[in-house]
N, C-alpha and C positions, 0 to 999 in steps of 0.2 A: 738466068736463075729462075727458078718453076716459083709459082707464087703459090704461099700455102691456102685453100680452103679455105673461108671462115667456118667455125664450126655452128652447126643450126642450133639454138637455142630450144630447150623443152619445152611442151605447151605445159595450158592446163590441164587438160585431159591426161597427157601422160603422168601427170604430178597424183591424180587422182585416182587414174589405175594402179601406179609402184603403190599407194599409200589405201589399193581398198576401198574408195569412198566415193560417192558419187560428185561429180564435176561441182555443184552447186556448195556440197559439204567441204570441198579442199578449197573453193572459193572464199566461202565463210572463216576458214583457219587462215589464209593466206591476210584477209584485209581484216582481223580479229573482231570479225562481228560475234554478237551474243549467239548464244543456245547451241552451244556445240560442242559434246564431250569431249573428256580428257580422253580417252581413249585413241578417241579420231582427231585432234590435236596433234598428239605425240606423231602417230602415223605420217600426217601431211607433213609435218614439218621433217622428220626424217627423209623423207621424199622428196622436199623441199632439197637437203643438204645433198641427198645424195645424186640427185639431177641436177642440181648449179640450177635451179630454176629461181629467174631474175623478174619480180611481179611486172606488169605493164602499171605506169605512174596513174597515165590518166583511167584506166579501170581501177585500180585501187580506189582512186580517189570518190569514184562514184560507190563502188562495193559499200565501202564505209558507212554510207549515208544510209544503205537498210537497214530498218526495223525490226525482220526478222517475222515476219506476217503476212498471210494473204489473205485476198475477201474471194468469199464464192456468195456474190449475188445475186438473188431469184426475186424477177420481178412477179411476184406471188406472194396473198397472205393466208389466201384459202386453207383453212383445218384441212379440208378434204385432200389436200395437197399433198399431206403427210402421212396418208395412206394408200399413196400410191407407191411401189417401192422402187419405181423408178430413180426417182430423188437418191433415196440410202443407197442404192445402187452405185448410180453416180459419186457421189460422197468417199465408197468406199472407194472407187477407183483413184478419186483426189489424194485420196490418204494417203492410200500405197505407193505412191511418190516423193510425198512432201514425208514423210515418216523416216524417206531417206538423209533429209534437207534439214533437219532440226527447222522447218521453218512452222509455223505456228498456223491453222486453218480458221479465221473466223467467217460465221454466216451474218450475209444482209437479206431481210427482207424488206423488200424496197418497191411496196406497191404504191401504197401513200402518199402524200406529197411532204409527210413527215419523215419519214424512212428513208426517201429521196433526199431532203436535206441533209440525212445524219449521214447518208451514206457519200455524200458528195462531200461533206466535212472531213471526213475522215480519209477522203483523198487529195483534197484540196490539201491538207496539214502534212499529210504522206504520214498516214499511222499506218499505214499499209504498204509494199513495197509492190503489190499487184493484185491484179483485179479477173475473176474468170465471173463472164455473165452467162445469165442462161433463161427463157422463159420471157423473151420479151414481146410485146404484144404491139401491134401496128404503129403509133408514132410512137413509140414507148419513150417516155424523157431521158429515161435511162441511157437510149442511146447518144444521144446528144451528152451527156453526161462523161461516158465513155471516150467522146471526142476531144474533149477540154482538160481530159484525166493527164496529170503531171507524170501517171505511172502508165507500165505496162498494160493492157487488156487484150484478152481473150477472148471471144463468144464459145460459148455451147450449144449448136444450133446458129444457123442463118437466120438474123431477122426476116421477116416479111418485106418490109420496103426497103432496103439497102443491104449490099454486102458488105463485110465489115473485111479487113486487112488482115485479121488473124483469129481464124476459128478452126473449129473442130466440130464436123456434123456426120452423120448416117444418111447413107442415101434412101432418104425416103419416098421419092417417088419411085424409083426403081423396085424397091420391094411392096410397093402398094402394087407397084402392076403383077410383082412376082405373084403374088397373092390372089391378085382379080383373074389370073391367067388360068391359076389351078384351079380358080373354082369354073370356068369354062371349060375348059378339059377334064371336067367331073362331069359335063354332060347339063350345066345349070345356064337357065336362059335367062330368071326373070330375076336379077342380080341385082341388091342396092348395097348402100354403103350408109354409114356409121361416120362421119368426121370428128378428127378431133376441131380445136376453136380454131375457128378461121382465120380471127387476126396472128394465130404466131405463123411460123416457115413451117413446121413438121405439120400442121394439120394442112393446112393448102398443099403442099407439097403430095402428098399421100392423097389427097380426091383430085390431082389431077395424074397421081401413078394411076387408080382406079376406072377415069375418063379413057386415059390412056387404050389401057388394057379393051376395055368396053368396045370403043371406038374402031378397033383393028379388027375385033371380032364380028363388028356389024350388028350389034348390040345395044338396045336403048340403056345411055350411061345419065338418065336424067333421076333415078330413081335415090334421091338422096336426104339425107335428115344429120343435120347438126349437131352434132355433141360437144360435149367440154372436157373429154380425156380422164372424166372419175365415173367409179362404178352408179350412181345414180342417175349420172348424164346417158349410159349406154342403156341403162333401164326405162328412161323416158321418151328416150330414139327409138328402143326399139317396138315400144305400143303405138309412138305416130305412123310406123312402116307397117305395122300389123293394120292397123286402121283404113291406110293410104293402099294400101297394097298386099292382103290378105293370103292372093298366090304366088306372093314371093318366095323363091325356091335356093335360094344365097343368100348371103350378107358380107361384106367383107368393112371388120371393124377396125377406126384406126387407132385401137389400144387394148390391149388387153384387160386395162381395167373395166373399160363400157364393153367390154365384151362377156365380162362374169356376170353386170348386168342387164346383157341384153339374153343370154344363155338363163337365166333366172325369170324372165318374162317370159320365152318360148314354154321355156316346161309349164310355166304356170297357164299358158291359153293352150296347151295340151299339141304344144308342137314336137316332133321327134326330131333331134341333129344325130347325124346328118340325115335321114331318110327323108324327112318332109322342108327342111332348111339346113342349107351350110354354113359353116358360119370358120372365118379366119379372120385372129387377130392383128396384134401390131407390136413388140417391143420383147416377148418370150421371157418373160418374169416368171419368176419359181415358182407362182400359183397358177400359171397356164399350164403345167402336167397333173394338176388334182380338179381341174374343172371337171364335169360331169353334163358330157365328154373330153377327156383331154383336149386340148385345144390346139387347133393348127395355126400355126401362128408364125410371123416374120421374125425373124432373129434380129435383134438388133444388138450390138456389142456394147450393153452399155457401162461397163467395168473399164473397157477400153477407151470409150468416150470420157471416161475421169481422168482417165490414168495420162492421155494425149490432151488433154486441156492443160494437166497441169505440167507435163512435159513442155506444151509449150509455151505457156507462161516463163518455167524456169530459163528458157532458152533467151527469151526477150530480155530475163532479168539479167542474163550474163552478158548482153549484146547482141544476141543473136539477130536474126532474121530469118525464124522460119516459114515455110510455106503449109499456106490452108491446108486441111487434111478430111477428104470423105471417107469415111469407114463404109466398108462392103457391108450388107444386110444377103440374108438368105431363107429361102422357106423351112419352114421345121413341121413334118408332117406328122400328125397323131389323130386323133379318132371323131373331128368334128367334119370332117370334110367327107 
């Protein structure tokens, strides 16, 4: 006598495609956590009935215990910070995720040794069901923090000194060299660079894409000045390299905000881009096509970098175990080069 088949049991996912909703949202209606409309209620639960889907005990049991919230915290307290649109950028790519999730976004800034406790309180107690970091600076405590965390984390960006187990970065050294490469096949010999701060991963990472590039080409790649990735810092970098280095005939900047103001220094010592200096930035923010020259610049995706941070938070919060994830960068040519 033929033995019947057991039949396979539905996941979650299919619960949450029949019902519309995203994986995290039919999780929420299944273990009846807060902030989650009637609407998408009704839906899961229909979905529920009509796939015979049977919750797993021990995942319930933890689902329960969310709060219904997560932390995006920037080890930063800098004003200057907040005009860079990198950040709202990022922000917004967080959003368009969690907007799916009824889950609640709150910010830390967690430069202080005050903000560091509040923010370590609030995870030590679990007022938060996960944690996406970003902006951290050589031993930053933060990380250490991160390790002890009862919940979930995320990086945004590779620290400097250690890789973390679960992040989401842009290949920065690959597009600094994109960058330093064009501007040698523009025919420019006496090439410097612009850094952003040393101690985080994206500024090291990008003056050694731009060594890189130098280096292949047979190229002095010594010609360099420090910045701190705001329009001020690009305007102060770029008078020590005017000073340092007068027939400098490139620039390759690793941000587009020190690039608005290092393009603000040239015109003012009566420099032309490109005919007398080229100049390419780092990150393609919506104010690098109204510079004056449009500005040739790395594309970085950073709507994507929100949007795969907080994807992968959500995934760790369901069980997951996803894997790190580089985003491609690429050149964006327009009229400084």
């Amino acid at each position: 006598m033929a033995t019947e088949t057991p039949r396979r049991q539905p996941t979650l996912d299919e619960v949450a495609e029949r019902a519309g909703v995203s994986r995290s949202a039919a999780s929420r209606v299944i273990n009846n956590a807060p902030h989650v409309s009637r609407a998408k209620r009704e839906a899961v639960r229909r979905a529920v009935d009509d796939l015979g889907y049977v919750p797993n005990a021990t995942a319930r049991a933890l689902a329960t215990q969310q709060v219904g919230a997560v932390v995006l915290a920037i080890s930063g307290d800098d004003p200057a910070m907040f005009a860079d649109p990198f950040f709202a950028e990022v922000v917004i790519g967080i959003n368009s995720v969690l907007e799916e999730t009824e889950l609640e976004l709150m910010l830390s800034l967690a430069t202080s040794s005050r903000g560091q406790a509040r923010l370590e309180q609030l995870l030590r107690t679990r007022q938060a069901d996960g944690v996406m970091l970003m902006s951290l600076h050589g031993d930053d405590p933060l990380a250490t923090l991160a390790d002890n965390a009862s919940v979930p984390v995320v990086f945004g960006g590779r620290p400097l000194n250690f890789e973390p187990r679960y992040y989401v970065d842009a290949d920065n050294r690959g597009g600094a060299r994109l960058a330093t490469e064009h501007l040698v096949e523009a025919g420019r010999r006496k090439i410097a660079t612009i850094t952003g701060r040393l101690d985080e991963g994206a500024g090291t990472a990008r003056l050694k894409g731009f060594q890189d590039a130098l280096a292949v080409a047979g190229l002095d790649n010594s010609l360099v000045e420090n910045g701190d990735f705001s329009e001020e810092g690009g305007s102060q970098a770029m008078s020590r390299l005017l000073s340092r280095a007068p027939d400098l005939d490139a620039v390759f900047i690793a941000s587009d905000q020190m690039a608005i103001g290092a393009l603000r220094v040239l015109a003012q010592g009566g420099r032309s881009v490109p005919a007398d200096v080229a100049v390419v930035g780092f990150n393609d923010i919506s104010s690098a096509r109204h510079t004056a020259p449009p500005l040739t610049t790395i594309n970085q995706p950073i709507h994507a970098l929100g949007r795969e941070m907080a994807r992968m938070l959500l995934a760790l919060m369901a069980g997951e175990q996803p894997s790190p994830l580089i985003l491609p960068t690429r050149l964006v040519v327009r009229s400084s080069v």
